[in-house]
C-alpha positions as CSV (number, residue, x, y, z in Angstrom):
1,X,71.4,-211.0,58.8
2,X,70.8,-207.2,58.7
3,X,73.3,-204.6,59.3
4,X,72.1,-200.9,60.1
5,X,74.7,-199.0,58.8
6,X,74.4,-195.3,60.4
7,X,75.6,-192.0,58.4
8,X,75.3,-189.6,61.1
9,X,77.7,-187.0,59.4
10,X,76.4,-183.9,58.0
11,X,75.8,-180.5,59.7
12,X,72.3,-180.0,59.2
13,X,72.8,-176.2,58.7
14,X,69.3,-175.7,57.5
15,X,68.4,-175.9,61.7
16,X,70.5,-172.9,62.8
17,X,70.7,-172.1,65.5
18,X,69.7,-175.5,66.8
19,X,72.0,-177.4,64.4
20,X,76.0,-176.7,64.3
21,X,78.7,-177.5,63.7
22,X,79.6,-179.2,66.4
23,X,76.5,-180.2,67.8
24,X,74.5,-181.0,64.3
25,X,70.8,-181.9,64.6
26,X,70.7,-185.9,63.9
27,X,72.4,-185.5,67.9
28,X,69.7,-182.8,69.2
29,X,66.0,-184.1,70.9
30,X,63.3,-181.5,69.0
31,X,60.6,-182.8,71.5
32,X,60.7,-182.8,75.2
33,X,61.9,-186.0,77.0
34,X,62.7,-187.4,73.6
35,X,65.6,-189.4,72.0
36,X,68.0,-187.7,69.7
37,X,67.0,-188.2,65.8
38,X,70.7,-190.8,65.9
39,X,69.0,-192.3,68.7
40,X,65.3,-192.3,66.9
41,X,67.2,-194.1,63.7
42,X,68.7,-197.2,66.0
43,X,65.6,-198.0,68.7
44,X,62.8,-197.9,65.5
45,X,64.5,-201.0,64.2
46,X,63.6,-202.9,67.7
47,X,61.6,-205.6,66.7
48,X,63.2,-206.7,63.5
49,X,64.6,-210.0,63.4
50,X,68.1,-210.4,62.4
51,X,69.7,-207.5,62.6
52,X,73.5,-207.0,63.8
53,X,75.3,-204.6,66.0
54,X,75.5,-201.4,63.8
55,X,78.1,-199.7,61.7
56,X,77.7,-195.7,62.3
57,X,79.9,-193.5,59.8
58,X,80.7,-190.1,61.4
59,X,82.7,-187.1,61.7
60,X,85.8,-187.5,63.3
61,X,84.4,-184.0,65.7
62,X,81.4,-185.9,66.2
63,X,83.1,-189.2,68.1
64,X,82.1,-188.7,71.4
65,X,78.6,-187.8,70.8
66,X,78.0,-190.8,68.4
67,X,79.6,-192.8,71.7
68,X,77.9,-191.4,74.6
69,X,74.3,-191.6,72.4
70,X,75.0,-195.2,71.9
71,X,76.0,-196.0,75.8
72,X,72.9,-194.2,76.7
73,X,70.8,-196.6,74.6
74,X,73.0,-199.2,76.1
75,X,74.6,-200.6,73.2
76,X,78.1,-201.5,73.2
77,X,79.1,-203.2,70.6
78,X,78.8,-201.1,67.6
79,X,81.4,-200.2,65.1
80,X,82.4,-196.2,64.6
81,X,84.3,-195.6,61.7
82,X,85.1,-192.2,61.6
83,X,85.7,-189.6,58.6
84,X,88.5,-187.3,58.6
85,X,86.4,-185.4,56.2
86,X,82.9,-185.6,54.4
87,X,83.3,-188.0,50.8
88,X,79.6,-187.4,50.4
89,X,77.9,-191.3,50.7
90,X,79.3,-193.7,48.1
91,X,82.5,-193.9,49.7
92,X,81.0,-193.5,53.3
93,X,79.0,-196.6,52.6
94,X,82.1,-197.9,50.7
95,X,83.7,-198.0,54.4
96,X,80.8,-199.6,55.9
97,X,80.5,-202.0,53.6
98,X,84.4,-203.1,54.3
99,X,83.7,-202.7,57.8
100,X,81.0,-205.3,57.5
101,X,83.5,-208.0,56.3
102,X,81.1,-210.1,54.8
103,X,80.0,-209.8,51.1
104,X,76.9,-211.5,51.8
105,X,76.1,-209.2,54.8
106,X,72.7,-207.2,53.5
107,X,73.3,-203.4,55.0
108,X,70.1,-201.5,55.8
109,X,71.9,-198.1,55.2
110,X,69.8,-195.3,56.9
111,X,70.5,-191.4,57.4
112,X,70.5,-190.6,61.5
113,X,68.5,-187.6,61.1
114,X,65.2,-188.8,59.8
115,X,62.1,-189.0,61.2
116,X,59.5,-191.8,60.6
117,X,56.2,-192.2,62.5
118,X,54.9,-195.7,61.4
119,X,57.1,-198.4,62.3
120,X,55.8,-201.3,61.4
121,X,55.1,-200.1,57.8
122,X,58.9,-199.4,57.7
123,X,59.6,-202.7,59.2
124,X,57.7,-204.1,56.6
125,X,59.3,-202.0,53.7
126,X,62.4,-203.5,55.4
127,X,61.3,-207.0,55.0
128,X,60.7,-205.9,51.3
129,X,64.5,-204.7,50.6
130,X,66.0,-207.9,52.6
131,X,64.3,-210.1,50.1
132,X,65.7,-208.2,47.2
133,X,69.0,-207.6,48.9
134,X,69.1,-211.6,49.3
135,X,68.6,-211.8,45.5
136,X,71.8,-209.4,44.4
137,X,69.5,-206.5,43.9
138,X,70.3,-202.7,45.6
139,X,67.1,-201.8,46.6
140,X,66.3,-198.1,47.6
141,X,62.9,-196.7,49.6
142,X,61.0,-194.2,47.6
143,X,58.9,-192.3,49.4
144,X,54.9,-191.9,48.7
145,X,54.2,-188.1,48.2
146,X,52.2,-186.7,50.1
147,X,52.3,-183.1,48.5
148,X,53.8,-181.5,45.3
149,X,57.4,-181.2,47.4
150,X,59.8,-179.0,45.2
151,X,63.0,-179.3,47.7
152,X,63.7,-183.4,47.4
153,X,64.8,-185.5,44.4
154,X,62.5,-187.9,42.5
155,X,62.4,-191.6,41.7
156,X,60.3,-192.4,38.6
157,X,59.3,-196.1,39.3
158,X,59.4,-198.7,36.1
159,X,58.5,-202.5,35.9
160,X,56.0,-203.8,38.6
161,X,58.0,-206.6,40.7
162,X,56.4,-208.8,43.8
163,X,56.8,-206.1,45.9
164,X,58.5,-202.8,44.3
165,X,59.5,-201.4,41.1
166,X,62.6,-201.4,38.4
167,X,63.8,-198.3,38.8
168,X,63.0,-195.7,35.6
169,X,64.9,-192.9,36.3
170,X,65.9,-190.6,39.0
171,X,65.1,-186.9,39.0
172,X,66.6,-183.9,40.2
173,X,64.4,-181.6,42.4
174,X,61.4,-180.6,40.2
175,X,59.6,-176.6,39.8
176,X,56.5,-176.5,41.6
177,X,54.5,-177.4,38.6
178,X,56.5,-180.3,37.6
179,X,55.9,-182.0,40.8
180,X,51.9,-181.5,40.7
181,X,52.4,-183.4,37.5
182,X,54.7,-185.9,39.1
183,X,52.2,-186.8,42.1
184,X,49.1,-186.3,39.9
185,X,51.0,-189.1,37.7
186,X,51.0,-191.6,40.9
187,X,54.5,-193.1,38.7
188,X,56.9,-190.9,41.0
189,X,58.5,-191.4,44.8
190,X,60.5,-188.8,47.0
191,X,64.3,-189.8,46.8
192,X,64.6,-191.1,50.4
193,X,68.4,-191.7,50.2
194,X,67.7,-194.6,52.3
195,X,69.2,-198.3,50.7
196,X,69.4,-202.0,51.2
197,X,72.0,-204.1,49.4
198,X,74.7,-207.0,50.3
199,X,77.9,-205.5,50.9
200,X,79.6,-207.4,48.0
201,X,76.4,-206.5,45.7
202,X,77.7,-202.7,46.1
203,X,81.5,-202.9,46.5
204,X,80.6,-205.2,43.1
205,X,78.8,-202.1,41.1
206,X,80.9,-199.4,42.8
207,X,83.9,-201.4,41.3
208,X,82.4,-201.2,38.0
209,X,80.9,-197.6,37.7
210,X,83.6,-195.5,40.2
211,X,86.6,-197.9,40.4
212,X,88.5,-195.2,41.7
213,X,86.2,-194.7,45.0
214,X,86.4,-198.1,46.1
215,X,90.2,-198.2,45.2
216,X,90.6,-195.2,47.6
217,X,88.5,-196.9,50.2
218,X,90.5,-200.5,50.2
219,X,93.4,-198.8,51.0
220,X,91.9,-196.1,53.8
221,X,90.5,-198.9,55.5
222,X,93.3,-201.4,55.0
223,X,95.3,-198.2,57.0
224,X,92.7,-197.7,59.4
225,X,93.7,-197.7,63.0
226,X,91.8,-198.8,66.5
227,X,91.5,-195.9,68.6
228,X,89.6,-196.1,71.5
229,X,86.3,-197.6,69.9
230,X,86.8,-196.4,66.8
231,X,87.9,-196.9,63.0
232,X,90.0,-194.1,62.4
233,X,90.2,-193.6,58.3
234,X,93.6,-192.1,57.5
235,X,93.2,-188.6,56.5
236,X,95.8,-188.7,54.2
237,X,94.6,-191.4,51.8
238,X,90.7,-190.7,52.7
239,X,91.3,-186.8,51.5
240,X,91.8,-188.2,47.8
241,X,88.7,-190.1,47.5
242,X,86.4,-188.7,45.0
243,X,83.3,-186.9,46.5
244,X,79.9,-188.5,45.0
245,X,76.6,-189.8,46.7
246,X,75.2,-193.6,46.1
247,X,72.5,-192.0,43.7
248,X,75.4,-190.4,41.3
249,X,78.2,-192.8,41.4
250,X,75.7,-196.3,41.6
251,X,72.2,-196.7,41.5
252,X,71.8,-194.1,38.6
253,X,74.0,-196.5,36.5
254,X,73.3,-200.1,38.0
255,X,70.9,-202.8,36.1
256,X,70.0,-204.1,39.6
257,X,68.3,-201.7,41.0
258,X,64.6,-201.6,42.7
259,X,62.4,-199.2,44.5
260,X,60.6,-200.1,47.4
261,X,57.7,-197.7,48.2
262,X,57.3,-196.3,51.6
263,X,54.2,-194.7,53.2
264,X,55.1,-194.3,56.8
265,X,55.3,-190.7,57.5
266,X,58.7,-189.9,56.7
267,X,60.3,-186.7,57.0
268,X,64.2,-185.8,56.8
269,X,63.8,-182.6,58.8
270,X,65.3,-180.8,56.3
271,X,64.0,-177.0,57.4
272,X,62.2,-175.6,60.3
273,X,58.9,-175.8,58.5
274,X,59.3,-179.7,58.2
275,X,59.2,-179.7,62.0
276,X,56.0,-177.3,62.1
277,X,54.5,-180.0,59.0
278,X,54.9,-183.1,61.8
279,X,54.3,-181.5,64.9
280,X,50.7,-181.3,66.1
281,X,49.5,-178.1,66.3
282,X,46.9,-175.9,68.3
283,X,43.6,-174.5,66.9
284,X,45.5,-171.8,66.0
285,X,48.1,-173.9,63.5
286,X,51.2,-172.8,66.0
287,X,53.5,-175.1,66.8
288,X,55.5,-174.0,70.4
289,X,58.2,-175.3,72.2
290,X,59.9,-174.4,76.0
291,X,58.4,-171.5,77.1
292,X,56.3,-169.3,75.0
293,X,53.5,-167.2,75.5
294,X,51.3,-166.0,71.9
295,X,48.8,-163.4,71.1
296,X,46.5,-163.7,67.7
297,X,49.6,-165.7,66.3
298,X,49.0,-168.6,63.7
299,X,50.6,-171.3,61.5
300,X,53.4,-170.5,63.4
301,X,56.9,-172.6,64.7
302,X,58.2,-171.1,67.8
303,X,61.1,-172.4,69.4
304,X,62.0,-171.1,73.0
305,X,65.5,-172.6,74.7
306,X,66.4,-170.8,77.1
307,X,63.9,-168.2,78.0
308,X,60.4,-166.6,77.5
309,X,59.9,-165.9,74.0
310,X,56.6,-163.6,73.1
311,X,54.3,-163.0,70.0
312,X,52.2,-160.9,69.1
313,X,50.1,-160.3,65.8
314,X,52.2,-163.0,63.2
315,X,51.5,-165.5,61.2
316,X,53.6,-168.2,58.9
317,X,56.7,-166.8,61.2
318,X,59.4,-169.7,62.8
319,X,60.8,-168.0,66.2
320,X,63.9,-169.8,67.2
321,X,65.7,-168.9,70.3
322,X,68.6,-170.5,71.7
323,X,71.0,-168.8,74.9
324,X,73.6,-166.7,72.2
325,X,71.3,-166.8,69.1
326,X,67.7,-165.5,67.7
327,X,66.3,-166.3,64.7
328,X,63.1,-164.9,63.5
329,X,62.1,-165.9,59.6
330,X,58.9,-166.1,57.7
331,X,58.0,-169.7,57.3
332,X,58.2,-169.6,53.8
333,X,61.9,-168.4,53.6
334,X,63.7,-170.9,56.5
335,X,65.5,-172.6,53.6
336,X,67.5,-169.4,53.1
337,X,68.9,-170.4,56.9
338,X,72.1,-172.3,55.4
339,X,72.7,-168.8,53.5
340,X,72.6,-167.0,56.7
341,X,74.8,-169.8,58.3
342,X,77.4,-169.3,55.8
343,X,77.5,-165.0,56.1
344,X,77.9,-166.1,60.1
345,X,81.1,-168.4,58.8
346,X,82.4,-165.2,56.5
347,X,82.3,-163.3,59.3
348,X,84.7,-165.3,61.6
349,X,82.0,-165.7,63.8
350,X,81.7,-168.6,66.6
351,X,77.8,-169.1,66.2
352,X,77.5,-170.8,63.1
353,X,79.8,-174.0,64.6
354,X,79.7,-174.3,68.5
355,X,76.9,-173.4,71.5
356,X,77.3,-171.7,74.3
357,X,77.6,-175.2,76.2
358,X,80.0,-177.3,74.5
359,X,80.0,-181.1,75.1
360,X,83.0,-183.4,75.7
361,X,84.0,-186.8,76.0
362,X,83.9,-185.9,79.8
363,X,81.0,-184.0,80.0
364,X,80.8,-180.4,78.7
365,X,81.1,-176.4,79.8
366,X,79.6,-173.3,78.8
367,X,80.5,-169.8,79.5
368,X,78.8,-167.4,81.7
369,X,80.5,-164.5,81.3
370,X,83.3,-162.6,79.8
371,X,85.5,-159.8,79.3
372,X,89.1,-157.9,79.1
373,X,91.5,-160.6,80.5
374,X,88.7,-162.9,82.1
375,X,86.0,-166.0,81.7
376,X,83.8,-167.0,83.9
377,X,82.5,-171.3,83.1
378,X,80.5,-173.8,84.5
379,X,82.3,-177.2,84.4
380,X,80.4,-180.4,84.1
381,X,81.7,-184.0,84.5
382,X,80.3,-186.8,83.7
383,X,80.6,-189.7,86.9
384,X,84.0,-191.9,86.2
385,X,85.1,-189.4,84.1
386,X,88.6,-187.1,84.1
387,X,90.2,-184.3,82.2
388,X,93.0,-184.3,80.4
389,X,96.5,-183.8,82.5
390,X,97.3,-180.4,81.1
391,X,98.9,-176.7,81.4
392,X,98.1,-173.3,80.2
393,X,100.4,-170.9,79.2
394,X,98.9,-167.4,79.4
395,X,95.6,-168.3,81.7
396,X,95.6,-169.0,85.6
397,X,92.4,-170.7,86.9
398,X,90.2,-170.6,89.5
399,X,88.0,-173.6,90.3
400,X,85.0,-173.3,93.0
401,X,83.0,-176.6,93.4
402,X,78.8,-176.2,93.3
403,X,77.8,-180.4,93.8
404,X,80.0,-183.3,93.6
405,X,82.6,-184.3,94.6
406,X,86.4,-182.8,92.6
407,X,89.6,-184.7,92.6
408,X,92.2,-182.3,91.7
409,X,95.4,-182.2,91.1
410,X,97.8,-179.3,91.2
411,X,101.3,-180.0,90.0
412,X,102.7,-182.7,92.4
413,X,99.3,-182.3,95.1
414,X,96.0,-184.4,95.1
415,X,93.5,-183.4,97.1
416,X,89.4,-183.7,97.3
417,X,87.1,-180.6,96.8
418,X,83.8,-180.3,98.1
419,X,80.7,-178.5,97.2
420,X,81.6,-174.8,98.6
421,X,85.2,-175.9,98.3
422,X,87.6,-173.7,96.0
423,X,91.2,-173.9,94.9
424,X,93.9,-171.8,92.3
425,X,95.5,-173.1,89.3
426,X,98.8,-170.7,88.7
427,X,100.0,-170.0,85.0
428,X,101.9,-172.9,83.8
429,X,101.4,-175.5,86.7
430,X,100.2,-179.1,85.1
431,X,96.8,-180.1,86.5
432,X,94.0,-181.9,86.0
433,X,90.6,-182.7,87.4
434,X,88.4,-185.9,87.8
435,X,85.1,-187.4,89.0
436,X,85.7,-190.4,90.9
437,X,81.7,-190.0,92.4
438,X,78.6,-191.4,91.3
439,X,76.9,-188.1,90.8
440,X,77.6,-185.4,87.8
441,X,80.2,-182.9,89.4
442,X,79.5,-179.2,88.6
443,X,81.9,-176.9,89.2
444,X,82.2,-172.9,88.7
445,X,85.9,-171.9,86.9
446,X,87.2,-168.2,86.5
447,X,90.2,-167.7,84.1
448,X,92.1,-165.1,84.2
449,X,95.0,-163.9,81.6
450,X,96.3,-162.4,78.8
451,X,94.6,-165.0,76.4
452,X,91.9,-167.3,76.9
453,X,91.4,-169.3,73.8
454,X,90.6,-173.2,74.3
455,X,93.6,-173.5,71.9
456,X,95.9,-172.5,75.2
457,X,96.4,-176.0,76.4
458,X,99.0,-178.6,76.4
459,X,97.8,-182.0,77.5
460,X,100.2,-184.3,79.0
461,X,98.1,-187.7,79.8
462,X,94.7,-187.9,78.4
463,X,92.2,-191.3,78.4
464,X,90.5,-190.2,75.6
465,X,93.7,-190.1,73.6
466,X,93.7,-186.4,72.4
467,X,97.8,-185.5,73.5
468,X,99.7,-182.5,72.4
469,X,98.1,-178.8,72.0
């Protein structure tokens, strides 16, 4: 049997503004009407025979995304084993191995945010890694080159097996003349970071090259607690696990390792230009999105959200507008986005992490306006779903309801709001406000105080276990 195991952590900072913090891009559609990239990485392994309910490793902020993706794909019975804090992947995969509970379990480890257009070439590179999985090999996917790529690492392949390669060496991220050399050569893969091994095969070899990983990682998950759906790794023990990838702290030092070659048009999205490189273009070379109108513009990625977005005389240029945040960068350049990302950070600024709509385990809210002593929100909430039982201390709230139906409660009253219906929260009154409809309630709230941080709350009963301030 086959377990995916999911690493959908990461922040993907590289797709600001797009990608944040709190909404990072393995969770974000790119194409119209499409599935997330996490959703992509789950529904291409229809088809295969075998396979298990999945593991997904995430971010402890990221919970309720990884579980509303998975109900909308309808699957129920996955494990999420949440991180208190990034480890990097060996001890990530460490957790999903233990998870597994069976040392004979082979894992199918993939990253969430990749993209890969030929399925049944990768179901068949699959079937390649099971068979040396089943034979106490690790086997990694090394990815044909299709260009001299100077921003991945490189696998130089050995021995010729029946299907794959020993493993020669791997490399760290060439100069552009190095990798001509490397794909003129024909003896060199992309570093995928994608892996299939038996659970006991790697707990085995991570015993024996970075004891002290797996010793941290028996005892995290030997203290890890049920909450909700979810394994949740104790922060305390987790936070002393040393940080180090699967390349580093394994397959760089194992005797078992193999390379299986994969020519399915992969891409791991790591830039804007990787999405103008996979996208089809127009005769002009642009690549548009949402509502954009171009004059004599070419080779161009431009990425409208929210509104009309305009060009006129470019080329090589990404355009990405979202509703709080422009970006406008040669093509060439977009890897310098993560530098820009972290000068937003330095600044105390609330773009590099969080949208202007902010998603919950409820449903989510953005803000429409704001100024001295008030906010103006829309509210949605998700059908069956309910707030938290809370107060505020130094805000007062308005709430006016748009469609849906609102139950509310006000201190010791309960009533039911209709569309054009409004009621008033006072300062320090416990309240709370639910969806007991079929249809998603959407609801316009004015706050008015001294302070409006979302750190002004005290919750008091909450189903999605999140009590205190």
């Amino acid at each position: 049997m086959i377990t995916p195991v999911i690493m959908a952590g990461g922040v993907g900072s590289r797709l600001w503004p797009v990608s944040r913090k709190l909404y990072p891009k393995q969770f974000v559609s790119f194409e119209p009407g499409a599935q997330s990239l996490f959703q992509q990485s789950l529904t291409r392994l229809n088809g295969l025979e075998d396979v298990t309910a999945p593991i997904v490793v995430c971010n402890e902020e990221h919970r309720f995304l990884v579980a509303e993706q998975l109900r909308e794909l309808g699957i129920d019975n996955a494990t999420i084993v949440l991180e208190p804090e990034g480890r990097n992947t060996a001890p990530a995969v460490a957790l999903a191995a233990l998870a597994a509970n069976a040392p004979e379990s082979v894992l199918l480890v993939l990253a969430a945010d990749h993209l890969i257009a030929d399925i049944p070439v990768f179901h068949a590179a699959i079937a390649d890694g099971a068979a040396h999985a089943e034979n106490a090999k690790l086997a990694t996917f090394g990815i044909v080159p299709g260009h001299p790529e100077t921003g991945y690492g490189y696998i130089r392949r050995g021995d010729a097996l029946t299907s794959g390669h020993t493993i020669e060496a791997f490399v760290e991220k060439p100069d552009l003349e190095t990798a001509r050399q490397y794909l003129a050569s024909g003896d060199y893969y992309w570093n995928s970071g994608m892996f299939m091994f038996a659970a006991g095969a790697y707990l085995a070899e991570l015993n024996e090259h970075a004891p002290e990983i797996l010793r941290v990682c028996r005892e995290a998950w030997q203290g890890c607690a049920d909450d909700l759906d979810f394994k949740r790794i104790p922060a305390e023990i987790f936070s002393t696990c040393p940080s180090d990838s699967i390349d580093y702290a394994v397959m760089e030092h194992t005797r078992n390792g193999v390379v299986v070659s994969l020519d399915a048009g992969w891409n791991d999205l790591g830039a804007w230009s990787a999405l103008w490189d996979h996208s089809d273009s127009d005769a002009s070379g642009n690549v548009s999105r949402g509502d954009v109108l171009l004059s004599d513009v070419c080779d161009s990625y431009i990425y409208a959200e929210s509104r009309l977005v305009s060009v006129i005389g470019l080329d090589d240029l990404v355009v990405v507008e979202t509703p709080d945040v422009v970006l406008v960068s040669a093509k060439d350049r977009v890897q310098d986005v993560k530098g820009m990302v972290d000068t937003i950070k330095q600044a105390g600024r609330t773009e590099a992490d969080s949208h202007v709509r902010v998603y919950r385990p409820w449903g989510s809210y953005e803000s429409l306006a704001h100024g001295e002593r008030f906010q103006v929100k829309r509210i949605r909430v998700k059908p069956g779903a309910s707030l938290s039982l809370q107060l505020h201390h130094k805000r007062a709230e308005h709430w006016i309801v748009v469609q849906g139906t609102a139950r509310v409660t006000i201190g010791e009253q309960e009533m039911d709001l209709q569309a054009n219906e409004s009621t008033f929260i006072p300062l320090e009154t416990k309240h709370r406000l639910e969806n007991r409809g079929t249809e998603e309630l959407v609801m316009i709230e004015v706050q008015c105080g001294s302070y409006l941080g979302e750190d002004d709350i005290v919750r008091f009963d909450d189903i999605y276990g999140r009590l205190g301030t």
